[in-house]
Structures are given as C-alpha cells and as structure tokens.
N, C-alpha and C positions, 0 to 999 in steps of 0.2 A: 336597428341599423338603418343604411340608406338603404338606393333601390338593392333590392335582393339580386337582383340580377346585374344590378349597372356594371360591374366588371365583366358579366358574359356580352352583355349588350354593346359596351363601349369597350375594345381593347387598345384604345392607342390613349395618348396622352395629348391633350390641346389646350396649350399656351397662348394667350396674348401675341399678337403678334407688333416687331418692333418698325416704327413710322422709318419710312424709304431712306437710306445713309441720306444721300445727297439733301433733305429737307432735314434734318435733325444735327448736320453736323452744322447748319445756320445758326444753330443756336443752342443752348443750356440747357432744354428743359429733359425731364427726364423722355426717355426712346418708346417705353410700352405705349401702347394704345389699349383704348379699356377693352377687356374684354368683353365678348356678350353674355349675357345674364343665361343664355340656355346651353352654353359651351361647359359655361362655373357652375352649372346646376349638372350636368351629366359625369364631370369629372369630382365633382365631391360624391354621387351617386355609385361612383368605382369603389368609395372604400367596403373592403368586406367586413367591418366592423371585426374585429379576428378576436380568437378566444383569448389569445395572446397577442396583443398587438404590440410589436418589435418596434414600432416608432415612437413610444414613450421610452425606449430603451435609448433610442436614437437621437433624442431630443432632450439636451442638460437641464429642460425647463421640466420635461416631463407633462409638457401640451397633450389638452386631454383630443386629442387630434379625432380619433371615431367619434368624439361625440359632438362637435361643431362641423365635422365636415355631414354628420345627419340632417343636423339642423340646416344648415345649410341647402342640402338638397332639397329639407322639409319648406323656404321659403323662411324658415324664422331666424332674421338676421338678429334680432334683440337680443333671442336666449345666444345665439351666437357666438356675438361679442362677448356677454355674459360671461362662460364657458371658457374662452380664449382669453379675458382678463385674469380668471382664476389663477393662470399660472406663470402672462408676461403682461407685465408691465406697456411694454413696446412693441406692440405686433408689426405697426407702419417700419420699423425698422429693421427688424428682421425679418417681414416679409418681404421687402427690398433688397436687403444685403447678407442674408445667413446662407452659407453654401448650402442649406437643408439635408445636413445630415437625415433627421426622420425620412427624407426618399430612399435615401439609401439600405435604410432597413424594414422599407416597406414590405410588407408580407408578398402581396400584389407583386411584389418587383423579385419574386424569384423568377417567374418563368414571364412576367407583360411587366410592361414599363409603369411604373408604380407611379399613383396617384400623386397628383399635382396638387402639395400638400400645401408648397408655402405660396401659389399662387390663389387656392381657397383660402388662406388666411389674410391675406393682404388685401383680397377682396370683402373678406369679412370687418375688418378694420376701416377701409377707403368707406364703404358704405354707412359702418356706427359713425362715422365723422360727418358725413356727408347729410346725415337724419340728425343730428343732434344729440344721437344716443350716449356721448360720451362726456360726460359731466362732473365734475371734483366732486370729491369722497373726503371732505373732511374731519378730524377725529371728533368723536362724541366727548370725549374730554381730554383735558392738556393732563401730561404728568409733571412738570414743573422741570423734568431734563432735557439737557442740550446738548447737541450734537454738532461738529463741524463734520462735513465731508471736503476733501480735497481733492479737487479734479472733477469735473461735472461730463466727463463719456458717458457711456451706458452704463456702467456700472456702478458709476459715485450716483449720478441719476436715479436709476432703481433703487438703491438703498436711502438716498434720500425720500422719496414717494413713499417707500413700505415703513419707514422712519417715522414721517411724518402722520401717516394715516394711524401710526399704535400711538399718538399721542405727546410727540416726544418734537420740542424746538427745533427745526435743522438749517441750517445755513450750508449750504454749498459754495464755495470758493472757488474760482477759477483765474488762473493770470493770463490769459484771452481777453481782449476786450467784447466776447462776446461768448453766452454759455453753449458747450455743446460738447465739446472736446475735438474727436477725432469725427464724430458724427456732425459738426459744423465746419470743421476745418480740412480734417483728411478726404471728405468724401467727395467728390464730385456731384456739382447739380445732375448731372444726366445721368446719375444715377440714383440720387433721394434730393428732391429738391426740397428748399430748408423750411417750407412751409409745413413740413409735415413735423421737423422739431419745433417750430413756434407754437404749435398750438399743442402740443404737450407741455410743452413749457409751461404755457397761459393757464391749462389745466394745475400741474404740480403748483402755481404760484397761488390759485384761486384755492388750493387746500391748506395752504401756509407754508410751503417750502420759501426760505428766501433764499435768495442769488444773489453773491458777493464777485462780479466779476473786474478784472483789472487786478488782481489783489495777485500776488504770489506770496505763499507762504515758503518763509524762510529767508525771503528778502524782504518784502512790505511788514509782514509779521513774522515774530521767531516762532518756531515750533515750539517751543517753549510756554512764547505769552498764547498761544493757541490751545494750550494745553490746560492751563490756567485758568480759560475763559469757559472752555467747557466740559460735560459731564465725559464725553466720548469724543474721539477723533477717529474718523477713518480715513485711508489713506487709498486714492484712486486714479492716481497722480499718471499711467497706464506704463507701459513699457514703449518710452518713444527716444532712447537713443537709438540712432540707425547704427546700423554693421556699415562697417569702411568697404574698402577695395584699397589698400596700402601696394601700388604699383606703381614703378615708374612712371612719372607725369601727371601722378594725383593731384599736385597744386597748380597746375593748368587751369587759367579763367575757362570758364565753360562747361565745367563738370561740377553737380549740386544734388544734392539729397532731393532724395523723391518728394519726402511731404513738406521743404521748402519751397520746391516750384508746387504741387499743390495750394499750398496754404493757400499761397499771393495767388491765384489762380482764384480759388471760393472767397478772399476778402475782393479782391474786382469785382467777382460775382455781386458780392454785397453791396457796391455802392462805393469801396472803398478808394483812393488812390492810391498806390501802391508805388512811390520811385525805386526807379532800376528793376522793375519788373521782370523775373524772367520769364521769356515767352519762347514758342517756338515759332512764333513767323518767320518764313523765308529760311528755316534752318534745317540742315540734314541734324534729323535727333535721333540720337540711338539712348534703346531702355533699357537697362542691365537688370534681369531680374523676370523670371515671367509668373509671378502670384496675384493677387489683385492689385497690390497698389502699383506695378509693371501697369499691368490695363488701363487703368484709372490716368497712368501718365500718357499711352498711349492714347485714349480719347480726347484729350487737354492739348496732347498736342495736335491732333488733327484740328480742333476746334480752332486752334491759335494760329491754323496757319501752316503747319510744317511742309518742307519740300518734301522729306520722305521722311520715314518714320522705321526703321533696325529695332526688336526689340531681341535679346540675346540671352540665350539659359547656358549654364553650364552642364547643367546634368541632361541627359537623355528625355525624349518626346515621352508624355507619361501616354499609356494605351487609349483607345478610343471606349472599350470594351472593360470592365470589369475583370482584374487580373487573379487566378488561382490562390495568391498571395495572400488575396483579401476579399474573401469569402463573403456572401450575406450572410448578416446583417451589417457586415463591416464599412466603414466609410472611407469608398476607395479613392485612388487619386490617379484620375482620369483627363485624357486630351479633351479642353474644351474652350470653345468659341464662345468669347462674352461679343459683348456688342462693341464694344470697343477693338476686338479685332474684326470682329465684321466690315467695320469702315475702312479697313486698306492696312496697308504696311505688312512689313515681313518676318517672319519670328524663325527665327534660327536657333536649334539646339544643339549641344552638345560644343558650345562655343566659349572657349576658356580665354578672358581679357588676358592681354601680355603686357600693355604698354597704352598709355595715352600718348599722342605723337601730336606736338606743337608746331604751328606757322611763326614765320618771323616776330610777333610782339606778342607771345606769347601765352596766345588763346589756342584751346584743343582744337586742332585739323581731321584726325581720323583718331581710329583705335586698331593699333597691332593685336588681331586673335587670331586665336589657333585651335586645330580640333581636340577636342578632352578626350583622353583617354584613360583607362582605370588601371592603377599601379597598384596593386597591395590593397583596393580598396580604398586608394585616393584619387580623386580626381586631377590629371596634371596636363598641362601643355603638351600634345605631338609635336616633336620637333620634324620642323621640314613641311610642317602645315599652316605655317603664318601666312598670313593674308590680312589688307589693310579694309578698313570699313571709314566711310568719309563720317565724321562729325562734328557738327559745330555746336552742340548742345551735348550731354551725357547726364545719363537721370541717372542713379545709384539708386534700385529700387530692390535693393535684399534684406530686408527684414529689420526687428530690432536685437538691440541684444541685453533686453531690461530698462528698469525705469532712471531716472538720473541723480546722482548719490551723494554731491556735494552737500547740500544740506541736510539730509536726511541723515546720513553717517555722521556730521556733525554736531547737528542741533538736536535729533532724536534719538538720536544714540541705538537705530536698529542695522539687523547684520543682515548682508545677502548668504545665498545659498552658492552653491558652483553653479547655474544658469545663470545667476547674476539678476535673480528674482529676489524680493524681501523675504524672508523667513517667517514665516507664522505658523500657527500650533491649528491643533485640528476646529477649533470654532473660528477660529480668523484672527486672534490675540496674536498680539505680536510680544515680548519680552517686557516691554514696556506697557505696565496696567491703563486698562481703556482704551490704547491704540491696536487698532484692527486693520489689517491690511485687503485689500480685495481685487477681482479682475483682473489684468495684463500683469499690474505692478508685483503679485506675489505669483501669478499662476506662468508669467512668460505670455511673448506673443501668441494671440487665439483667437477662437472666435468671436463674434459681437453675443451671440447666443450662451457663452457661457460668461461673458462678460455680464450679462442681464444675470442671469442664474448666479453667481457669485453674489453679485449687488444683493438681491434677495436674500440670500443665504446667510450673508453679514450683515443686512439687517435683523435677524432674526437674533443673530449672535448678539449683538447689542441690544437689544431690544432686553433678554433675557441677563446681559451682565447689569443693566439699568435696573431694571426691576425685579430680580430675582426669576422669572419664568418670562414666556414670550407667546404673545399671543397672534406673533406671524405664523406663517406656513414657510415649510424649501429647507429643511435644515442641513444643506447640504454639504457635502464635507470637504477641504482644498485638495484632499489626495487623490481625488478621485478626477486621474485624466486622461479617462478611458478615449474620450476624443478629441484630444487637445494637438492643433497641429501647429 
C-alpha cells in the first residue's frame, strides 16, 4: 500500500488550485494550475489500500485505483501509467471531466474526505505525456477484418483503439469536420483544452486507426453500402437530440440549444469562422438547466462577454452534504460550485419557465417564471408567483432525449427502447448481425466514464463475434446501470 499512515497524517483533501476569475476569464485556456508534486505525493499517500476497496465498485472502468495511487506516492510514474492504462484508455479525459464517482465510494470517505482520486490520475497522465512515456501499441499481426465505427466520442474512440490493437482494420467516421465528438465540440477549452485529444488522436493514428471525418453515414454513405464494406459496424453515433421546452414563445429569435452555442463557441476556438455566431456579448443570458452542460454555457458566456448571466433549475437546490437517501458507497447528488460558477452569475432553483416574452420584432426580451411547486409528485408552476427575468439570449441546457433516428430506423432497420435508446442484446448486437450498438446511443445520456467502459466492452464483443473468442479484457454487460445518470 502507500504511506501506512498518510490518512492518519493527512486528513483533508488538497486540490489544485483554480488561476484568479478575473485572469482566466481573459482567455480559453483551461482554470487549474498544476499542482505541486509534494501535495500529489501526500494525497495518493491517503489511500488505505483497503481489503475491499469500494472504488472499483465505483468506477464502470474498474481502475485498479490502490495500485497506481501507491505507485504514485512510491515516485514511479511509468509503472503508473502502466497500471491506469490497463483499464482506460483516456485518463486525460476523465481525469478532466468524470464527476468521480470512485470518491464517492471511497473507503476513506466514510468518516474524512476521500482521496483525491481523479486528480492522482490526471496527474499521472499529464506527466506519461509530458516524459514521452506514452507511445502506439500497434498489433503484432493484422487479422484481415474490418470494422467501421460511427461516431468518434469516447466511446466509438475506445473501441476503435482496443479494435485496432486485437488486430482488426478500423476506420472511424465522423460527419464533423473534425474528430472528437462531444470531447472536441461539446466541451469547452476551460475545461479540456483540445490539445490533450490531438495527441491521442496522433497516438490511435500511429497504431492504425484511420479517421474518416466530414462523412455522415446515411447521407454520404447508406447504412447499407457501410454494411457491405465491412466485417462489423458499430454504432456510436452518442445521444445528442436535445429535450425541447414546448412553451409559449419557443420560436422567439434568441432562444438555442445549448450545444449549438457551444459548438460555434469550440470551432472559433479552433480557428474557425463561424457567421451569425452566437454569442453572448453585451447580452442578459439566462441558462435553463443546471447539470454540466448549464456550467459549461455559463463559462462561454462570461468569456464572451455577458452583461449578466440567470442560470435557472426547476427542481430543488440538491444538499451540500451527502443525503440519507444515498448512503456510501452510493453516488450522491450533491450542491456544487464548478468553476464556471465561481466566475459570477446567479443560479436560482426551484424556478419553473412559463413563457418566453418578446419585444417588438420579435426577439426574446425576458422570461415569465414562476416558483415550482410538487403536485402529485409533479413539478408545476405557483400560481401568483410569476415574475419576469430580462433575456436577450436563452440556452436550453436540459439534457438529451437519445441518439437521432431518421436514418437509422430507415436504413438499418434497428428499433429503440421506451427511453428512446437503440436496443441491444447483452454483448452489444443489435437485431441486425455484426451491428453493435455502444455508449450514450444504446445506454441514454451518462457519463464520459462509462461511455470509455462501453467502448471497451464492445470491443471485446466484436472482437469475439470476428474471430470466434477475444483476446480483449472489460466484458462488460449494457444492463448494468448501477450508475448511470
């Protein structure tokens, strides 16, 4: 284990700390400042190595977590990485953006604030990158089959990489003009800048993954001639229809899906020009939605300029404090301050939209809300509690509601479920031989951590429909969504 004692010796928890609002909202780049190396060495030293440790239970990847946060204390960042590649693919990315469940069911974290898991791993990553220790893994021999993945997130991603390393053709598609998915397009720099997917990228390409991007299948290629051309299809296409808000004034100029104004937000990032940009300079912007991609708008637009910044939930302030409800090892849903609210603005709960309210030519002015109250266990408008909020901007940042079905229903001829996720069998087949479904598109919106765990898991599934057995590891199964939020 690490020090034997570092939980007696250290009991608080120490984090990076994020660079001064007023110098960071200058600019993109991501908020942490690095940490110090004898902070990262005392807090990998907390873990108690436990007989049972609950953070593999906690973690969909099943991160061998005690044994690289040892290494780690021990100074050996090589076995490290080592160790932590064994079970993701993508640490830089889910040590950036995975809520971390594993803290949650940290041992540690019944009675002291549980080890600062994912910020030992993203330290353990930053550094194998930073020495060179992270290098393509090409197959020792081709098996002659081929694979398309469609959709290049985390999850078409992962399965392509554990794809190509068992030996097998893969091509990844994406109709972006650039690959990434929702990890180059939904995310905000200030929160993963793209430098960290380039050089993964550069890695999967140097082992033989190719990247087909610009292409959408089902309009550039039918499902069909996709189908034709290779041994296996997987499908990673993510769960990116947004949930409406069907309320009076919905077709008001001024009011847009959250990860439209993202997108155009990360292609400017890129160099892009983007006409009719939307932005929020000089505008009262209200956020409808308070999950991350709510935050993520709310940082975008401070950067951009906003005169204020409204973001708005319907449902109740979640506790500060881990609830009864939801016991350890359970992964609770807790009040908290990202760094995007840090930088200003005002978040208001329990605030139920009633009305978009337009100025004379026909752009949204404010928003009619009202306080939520619980009817039967529905959420509904108090009456006699409306009150107007000024807006000249409105981001719709409530979730998705599954992946998008015109072609797929179509041309593939596969069925959704009642969430309005694709349907698939316990290894990831879907109805339709060779096509395998994986990540957001069959599992519903989730995390990026089980979106990598999926990927892996559907490689393994393929891998084994390809050659009779499989010589990946994660054979993981879609039913299981023990923490799928």
């Amino acid at each position: 284990m690490a020090d034997p004692k570092g939980f007696l010796k250290t009991q608080s928890r120490e984090l990076p700390k994020r660079r001064p609002v007023s110098v960071r909202l200058m600019d993109w780049k991501e908020v942490y400042e690095q940490q110090e190396s004898g902070a990262l060495r005392r807090q990998a030293g907390r873990c108690m190595d436990c007989g049972v440790p609950f953070c593999h239970q906690g973690c969909p990847l099943g991160n061998l977590i005690p044994e690289w946060n040892d290494l780690m204390w021990r100074g050996e960042g090589r076995q490290a990485i080592e160790r932590l590649h064994a079970t993701n693919n993508f640490p830089e990315f889910t040590g950036r953006l995975c809520p971390a469940p594993c803290e949650s069911s940290c041992v540690l974290g019944i009675n002291q604030p549980p080890v600062t898991i994912k910020q030992v791993e993203v330290s353990i990553i930053d550094q194998a990158f930073a020495n060179g220790w992270v290098t393509p893994h090409p197959p020792e021999r081709l098996t002659g089959k081929t694979v398309a993945v469609v959709g290049s997130g985390p999850a078409g991603l992962a399965a392509a990489q554990q794809l190509t390393r068992a030996g097998h053709t893969v091509a990844v598609y994406e109709r972006e003009d650039r690959i990434g998915g929702l990890l180059r397009y939904g995310i905000p720099d200030f929160k993963m800048e793209k430098k960290q997917l380039e050089q993964r990228i550069a890695q999967m390409q140097a082992e033989g993954t190719r990247f087909r991007a610009r292409v959408e299948i089902g309009r550039d290629i039918a499902w069909d001639d996709l189908r034709a051309r290779y041994d296996a299809v997987v499908v990673a296409t993510g769960a990116t229809v947004p949930r409406d808000l069907p309320i009076p004034g919905r077709d008001l100029s001024g009011i847009h899906f959250a990860m439209d104004y993202l997108v155009q937000q990360n292609k400017v990032g890129a160099g892009d020009t983007v006409a009719d940009q939307i932005t929020a300079e000089g505008k009262h912007v209200v956020v409808l939605g308070g999950g991350d991609t709510g935050a993520d708008c709310i940082g975008t637009a401070h950067r951009q300029g906003a005169l204020s910044v409204t973001n708005l939930a319907i449902g109740q302030q979640p506790p500060e404090e881990r609830p009864e409800a939801q016991p350890w090892p359970m992964f609770p849903t807790l009040f908290e301050v990202s760094s995007a609210h840090e930088e200003g603005g005002e978040r208001v709960y329990l605030a139920s939209t009633v009305e978009f309210l337009t100025n004379e030519v026909g752009e949204v002015r404010a928003i009619r809300v009202a306080e939520t109250e619980y009817v039967d266990g529905r959420r509904v408008p108090k009456a006699g509690t409306e009150r107007e909020v000024p807006a000249d901007l409105v981001l719709l940042a409530l979730g998705f509601t599954g992946p998008e079905r015109v072609t797929i229903e179509d041309q593939l001829r596969l069925t959704f479920d009642g969430h309005g996720s694709l349907e698939r069998g316990a290894t990831y087949e879907t109805g339709e031989p060779g096509v395998f479904v994986t990540g957001d598109a069959g599992r519903g919106q989730s995390l990026i951590v089980w979106a990598i765990a999926e990927g892996r898991a559907t490689a393994s599934a393929v891998d084994a429909y390809l050659e009779g057995e499989t010589v990946l590891p994660f054979p993981v199964k879609p039913t299981d969504r023990s923490i799928s939020v």
